[in-house]
Phi, psi and omega in degrees: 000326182240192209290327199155183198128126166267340197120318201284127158004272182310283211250073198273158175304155191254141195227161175200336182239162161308321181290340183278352173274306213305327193275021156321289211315272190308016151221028162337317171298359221241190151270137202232142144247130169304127140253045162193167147313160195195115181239118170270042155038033201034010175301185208243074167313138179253093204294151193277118195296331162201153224210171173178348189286219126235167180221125182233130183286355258322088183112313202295183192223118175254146199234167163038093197242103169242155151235125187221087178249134198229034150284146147281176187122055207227113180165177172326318195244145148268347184187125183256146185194194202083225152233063186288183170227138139246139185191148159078012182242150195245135141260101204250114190116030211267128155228124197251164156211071201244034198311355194231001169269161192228164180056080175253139157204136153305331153273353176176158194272286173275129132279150200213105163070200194107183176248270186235099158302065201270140176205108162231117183082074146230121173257123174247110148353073205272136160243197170260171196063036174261156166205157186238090168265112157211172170294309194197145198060067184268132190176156213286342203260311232189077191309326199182129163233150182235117193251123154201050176196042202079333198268228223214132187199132205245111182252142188201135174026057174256137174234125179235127197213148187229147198279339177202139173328343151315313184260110195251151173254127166225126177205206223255292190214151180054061181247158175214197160276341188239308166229140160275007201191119186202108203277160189183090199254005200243166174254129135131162169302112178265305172267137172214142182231102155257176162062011197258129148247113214239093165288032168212172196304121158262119184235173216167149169261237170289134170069075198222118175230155175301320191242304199232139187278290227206133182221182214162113177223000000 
């Protein structure tokens, strides 16, 4: 099913086309590398519903990622948990349009629970005609991480950037550029966002930030 590859640390499946990312969903747990570019045609993406493995990009570019759905949960991934990884990869090209829906990001609508998280080198991209539209828990990256057990989830040197004040992240309450929402039911430090930058329009109702809408224990 993917280009090559076992699953293993040492040997992760080799991914190259769009149908070979959708089956992350039926091996989730596993280890993956993007080789090539990977352009998803503006189609009606089916976001993979829940993740725990890694994904290494390196580099490489999934392009033109739209969704339009009316679960929540809205992004490459609707929900990342465990001790996943995603890192070293550009999403160039976004269009979400979930206005009555809650937890949109381009790389996932939610972190949810886990274990120790890492999200690294990810640029995400506005080109034209992208929007990241959802209600509540909006972000360019990540809509919402959600804490209720301790654990730890780390974004490092993620950037989201629009090429013109057109392409926008929007929602109702708690948007940001990077994340919208970041739950903390625990004391001392769950969430950490370094090295991160967001060169675009943020629009908001209640709780609305250039990085982060809303956080909250």
């Amino acid at each position: 099913a993917f280009e090559g590859g076992s699953g293993t640390a040492a040997d992760p499946y080799q991914i190259t086309t769009g149908g070979q990312l959708l089956l992350i969903k039926d091996y989730y747990d596993k280890n993956f590398v993007l080789a090539a570019n990977i352009d998803l045609d503006n189609k009606n993406w089916l976001p993979i519903p829940y993740f725990t493995g890694t994904l290494d990009g390196p580099g490489y570019t999934i392009r033109n990622l739209q969704v339009s759905r009316t679960d929540d949960g809205q992004g490459l991934f609707a929900s990342i948990s465990g001790n996943a990884v995603v890192k070293n990869l550009n999403i160039k090209g976004v269009y979400i349009k979930a206005g009555s829906t809650d937890y949109i990001g381009a790389l996932a609508g939610v972190i949810d629970y886990g274990g120790s998280i890492l999200i690294e080198n990810i640029n995400v991209i506005l080109t034209e005609n992208s929007l990241i539209l959802g209600n509540d828990a909006v972000g360019g990256v990540v809509g919402a991480y959600r804490n209720r057990g301790g654990y730890k989830a780390k974004f490092t040197n993620c950037h989201v950037e629009s090429v013109s004040t057109d392409y926008t992240i929007k929602g109702n309450s708690a948007v940001g550029g990077i994340c919208g929402y970041a739950q903390n039911e625990n004391f001392g430090y769950t969430v950490r966002i370094e090295n991160s930058t967001a060169k675009v329009s943020v629009y908001g109702g209640d709780y609305t930030g250039g990085i982060l809408g809303q956080t909250h224990r």
